[in-house]
C-alpha positions as CSV (number, residue, x, y, z in Angstrom):
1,X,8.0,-3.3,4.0
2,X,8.1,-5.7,6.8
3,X,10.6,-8.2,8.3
4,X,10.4,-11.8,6.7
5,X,10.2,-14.9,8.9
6,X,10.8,-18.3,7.9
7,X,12.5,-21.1,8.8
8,X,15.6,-20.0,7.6
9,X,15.9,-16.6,10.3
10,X,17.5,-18.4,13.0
11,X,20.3,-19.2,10.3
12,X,20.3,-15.3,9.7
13,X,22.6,-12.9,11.0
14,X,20.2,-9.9,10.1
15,X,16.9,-9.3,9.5
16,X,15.4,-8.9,6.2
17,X,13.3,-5.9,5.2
18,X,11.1,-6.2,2.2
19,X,11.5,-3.3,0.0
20,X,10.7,-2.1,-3.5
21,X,13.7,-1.8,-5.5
22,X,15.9,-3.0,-8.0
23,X,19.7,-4.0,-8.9
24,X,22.0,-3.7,-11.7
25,X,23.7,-7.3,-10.9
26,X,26.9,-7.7,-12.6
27,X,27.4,-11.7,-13.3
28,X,28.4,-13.5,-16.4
29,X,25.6,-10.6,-17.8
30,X,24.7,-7.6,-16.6
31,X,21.2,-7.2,-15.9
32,X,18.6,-5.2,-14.3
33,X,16.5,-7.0,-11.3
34,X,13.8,-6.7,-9.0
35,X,14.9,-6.7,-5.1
36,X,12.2,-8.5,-2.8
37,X,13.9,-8.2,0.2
38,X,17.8,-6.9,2.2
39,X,19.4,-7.1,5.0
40,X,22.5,-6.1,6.0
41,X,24.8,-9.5,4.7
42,X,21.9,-10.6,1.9
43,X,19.2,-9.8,-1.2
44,X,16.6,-11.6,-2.7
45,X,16.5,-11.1,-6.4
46,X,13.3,-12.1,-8.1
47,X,13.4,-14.2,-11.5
48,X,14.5,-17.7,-12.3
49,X,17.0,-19.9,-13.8
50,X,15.4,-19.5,-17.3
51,X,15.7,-16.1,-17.0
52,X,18.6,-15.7,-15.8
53,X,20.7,-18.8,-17.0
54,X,24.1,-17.3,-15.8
55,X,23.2,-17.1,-12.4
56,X,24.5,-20.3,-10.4
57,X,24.9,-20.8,-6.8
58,X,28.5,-20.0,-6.1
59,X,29.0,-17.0,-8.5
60,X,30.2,-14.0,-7.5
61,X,28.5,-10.8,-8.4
62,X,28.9,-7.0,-8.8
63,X,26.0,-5.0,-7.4
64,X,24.4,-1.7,-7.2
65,X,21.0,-1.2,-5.9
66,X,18.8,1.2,-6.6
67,X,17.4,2.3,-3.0
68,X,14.7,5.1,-3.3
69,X,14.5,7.2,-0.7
70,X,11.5,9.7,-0.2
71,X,13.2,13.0,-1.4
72,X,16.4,11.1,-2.8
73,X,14.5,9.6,-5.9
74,X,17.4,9.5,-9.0
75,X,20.0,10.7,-6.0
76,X,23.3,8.6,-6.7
77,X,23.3,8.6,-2.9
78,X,20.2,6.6,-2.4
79,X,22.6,4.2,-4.5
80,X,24.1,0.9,-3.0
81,X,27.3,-0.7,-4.6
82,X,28.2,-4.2,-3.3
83,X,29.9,-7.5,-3.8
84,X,28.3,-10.6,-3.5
85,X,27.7,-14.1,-4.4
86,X,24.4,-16.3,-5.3
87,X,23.9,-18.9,-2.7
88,X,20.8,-20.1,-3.5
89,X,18.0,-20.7,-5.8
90,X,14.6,-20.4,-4.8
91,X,11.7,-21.7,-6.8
92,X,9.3,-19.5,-4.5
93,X,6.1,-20.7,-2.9
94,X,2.6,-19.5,-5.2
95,X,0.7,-16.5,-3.2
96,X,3.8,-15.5,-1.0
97,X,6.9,-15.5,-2.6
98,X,8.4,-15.5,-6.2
99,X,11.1,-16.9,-7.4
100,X,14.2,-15.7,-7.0
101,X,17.7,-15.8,-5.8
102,X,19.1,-15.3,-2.8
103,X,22.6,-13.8,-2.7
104,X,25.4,-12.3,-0.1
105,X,25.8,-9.0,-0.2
106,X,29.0,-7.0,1.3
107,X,29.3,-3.3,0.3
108,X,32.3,-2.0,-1.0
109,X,33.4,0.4,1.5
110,X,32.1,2.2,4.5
111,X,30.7,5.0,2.6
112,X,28.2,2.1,0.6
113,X,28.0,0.1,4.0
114,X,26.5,3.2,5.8
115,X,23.9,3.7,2.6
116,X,23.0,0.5,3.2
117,X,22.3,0.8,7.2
118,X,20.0,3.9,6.3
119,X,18.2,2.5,3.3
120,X,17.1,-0.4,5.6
121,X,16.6,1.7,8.5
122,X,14.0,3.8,6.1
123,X,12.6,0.7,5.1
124,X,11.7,-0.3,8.0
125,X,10.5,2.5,9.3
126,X,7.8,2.6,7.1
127,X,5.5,-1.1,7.1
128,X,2.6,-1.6,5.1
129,X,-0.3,-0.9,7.5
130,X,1.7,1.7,9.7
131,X,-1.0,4.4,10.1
132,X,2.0,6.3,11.8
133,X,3.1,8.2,8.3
């Protein structure tokens, strides 16, 4: 669970948290993803184009993500529901990244917006290494 830095971050409003979760994203199809990373405007969805053949850059998508939160596992609270839109696609880089997509994301209301700020702010709480815990 720690921040990602690339050439891309000055470009970034928000810092990205790598977490472990997944998405129901809600396209042309509806399908069940892996999340690699979030921020506060943006996800990184892992697959590719073969897998996912409906997702284009440009599309706009329905979200929810699935946040675990230690003690909220299965609690529709820990739950994230967004808008969004693809914006790229990313053939990943072997040994650090996958594949994936990287989308917008905007939640719904304040209710999902405020989920969002305290799944991230657990998130990154807790980095791998952190003998804090």
């Amino acid at each position: 669970m720690t921040p990602v830095a690339d050439d891309a971050e000055s470009r970034r409003k928000s810092s990205r948290v790598e977490i472990f979760a997944q998405a129901e994203v809600a396209a042309r199809e509806v399908h069940i993803m892996e999340v690699r990373n979030v921020s506060a405007g943006g996800i990184y969805l892992v697959g590719t184009p073969k897998e996912y053949p409906d997702l284009v850059p440009g599309l706009d998508l329905g979200l929810v993500i699935f946040g675990a939160v230690d003690g909220l596992a299965d609690n529709p609270r820990s739950n994230i529901t967004c808008r969004g839109r693809i914006i790229r696609i990313d053939d990943g880089y072997p040994g650090k990244r996958p594949a994936g997509f990287g989308a917008t994301i905007d939640p719904v209301d304040d209710e999902q917006r405020e989920r969002l700020a305290e799944l991230l702010e657990h998130a990154d709480a807790y980095r791998v290494g952190d003998l804090r815990r």
